[in-house]
C-alpha angles and dihedrals in degrees: 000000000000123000106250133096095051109183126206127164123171117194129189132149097003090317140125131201114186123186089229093077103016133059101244134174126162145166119218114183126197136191147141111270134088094247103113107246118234115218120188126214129191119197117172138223096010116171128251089249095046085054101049087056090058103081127163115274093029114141105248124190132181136192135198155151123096142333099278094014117061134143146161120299104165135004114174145120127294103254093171143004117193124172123193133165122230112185113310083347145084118192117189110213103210108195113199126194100207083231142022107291099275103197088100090056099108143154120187119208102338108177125208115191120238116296105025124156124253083222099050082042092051102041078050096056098040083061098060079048095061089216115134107239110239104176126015120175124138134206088216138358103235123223117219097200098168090039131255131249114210112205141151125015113015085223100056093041088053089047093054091044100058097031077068085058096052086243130128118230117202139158117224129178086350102311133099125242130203100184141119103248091223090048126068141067093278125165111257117217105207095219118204137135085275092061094040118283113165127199115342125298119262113224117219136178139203141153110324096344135091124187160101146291113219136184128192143166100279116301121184097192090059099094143137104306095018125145123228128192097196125197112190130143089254099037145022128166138089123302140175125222124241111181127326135143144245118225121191139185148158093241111001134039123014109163143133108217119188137183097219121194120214116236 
């Protein structure tokens, strides 16, 4: 795959910014925990009026790839908007939480009787977070037999929950997810020289996880939960992303990195 036609659009309030006509870069990170992710974009030489209509909270997406071949890669809420100007130029900095700032989310002393179910407990709590659930499939479905008490932040209440269930919880581009990263119908991306590796990839271990780093020319479908068959000279075999992040630029990076778990 060679490296031209590179396609980024940025749309927010009714707008489009395309980098055909608009110096654009930009970092959007992914993982697998409920902690909201925050991307950056640059865009450059935007006009008064086109700023006053980018305002915090705003709903922001963003597409890429290549010319024929272009998907989703954020769609989350405005944080943060700052313009400054540096020589002929002014450059706006949009920060974009990949979901509503959570931290208000909040129960206090929510009791569930002997016996309850992790899964009755999590859809409940989901609820009380105000994500659609995109994805829910449990290891396990936990049995509270002595009851559970729900209390303090939603996410970390979800997180506890599932990590009981031997499940991971994680938000990604604005929905909540309830799955093993290594379980579900997921789309595999078959990754080589000839879709866009890049380098070799570069094995890890910890705890109970083996695995590799990869980097490859930008690929939208690589994402949290993701599954990879790699072909490489060192390595080839199926993984499933963990966390990672796209870069994009006009002129400079425009790469898709991800950490991938074996099975």
């Amino acid at each position: 795959m060679a490296n031209f036609g590179r396609v980024v659009e940025v749309m927010v309030n009714n707008m489009s910014f395309s980098m055909d006509h608009y110096a654009i870069e930009g970092t959007i990170p992914f993982d697998n925990d409920l902690l909201p992710n925050e991307s950056e974009v640059k865009l450059w030489n935007l006009s008064k009026d086109t700023l006053s209509r980018i305002k915090r909270n705003d709903v922001l997406m963003i597409n890429a790839g290549y010319r024929g071949d272009v998907g989703v890669i954020l769609h989350g809420f405005i944080s943060r908007v700052k313009t400054q100007r540096e020589g002929v130029d002014t450059i706006t900095t949009i920060n974009v939480l990949d979901s509503q700032d959570l931290s208000s989310r909040k129960v206090k002393d929510v009791a569930y009787a002997q016996g309850t179910l992790a899964s009755y407990i999590l859809k409940e709590m989901a609820k009380q977070l105000g994500l659609p659930i995109a994805q829910f499939q449990l290891n396990q479905d936990y049995r509270y037999e002595e009851g559970y008490t729900a209390s303090g932040d939603v996410t970390e209440i979800i997180s506890k929950v599932a990590a009981d269930c031997g499940t991971s919880a994680y938000i990604n581009k604005g929905k909540l997810y309830v799955r093993n990263l290594r379980k579900g119908a997921d789309d595999v991306f078959s990754l080589s020289v000839d879709t866009g590796l890049i380098g070799s990839p570069e094995p890890f271990e910890e705890d109970k996880f083996k695995g590799f780093i990869v980097k490859s020319q930008l690929q939208y479908r690589i994402t949290t939960a993701s599954v990879i068959d790699l072909q490489s000279k060192d390595f080839s075999g199926r993984m499933h992303v963990r966390s990672g992040s796209h870069r994009f630029s006009r002129t400079g990076d425009f790469i898709t990195e991800a950490e991938a778990i074996l099975p």
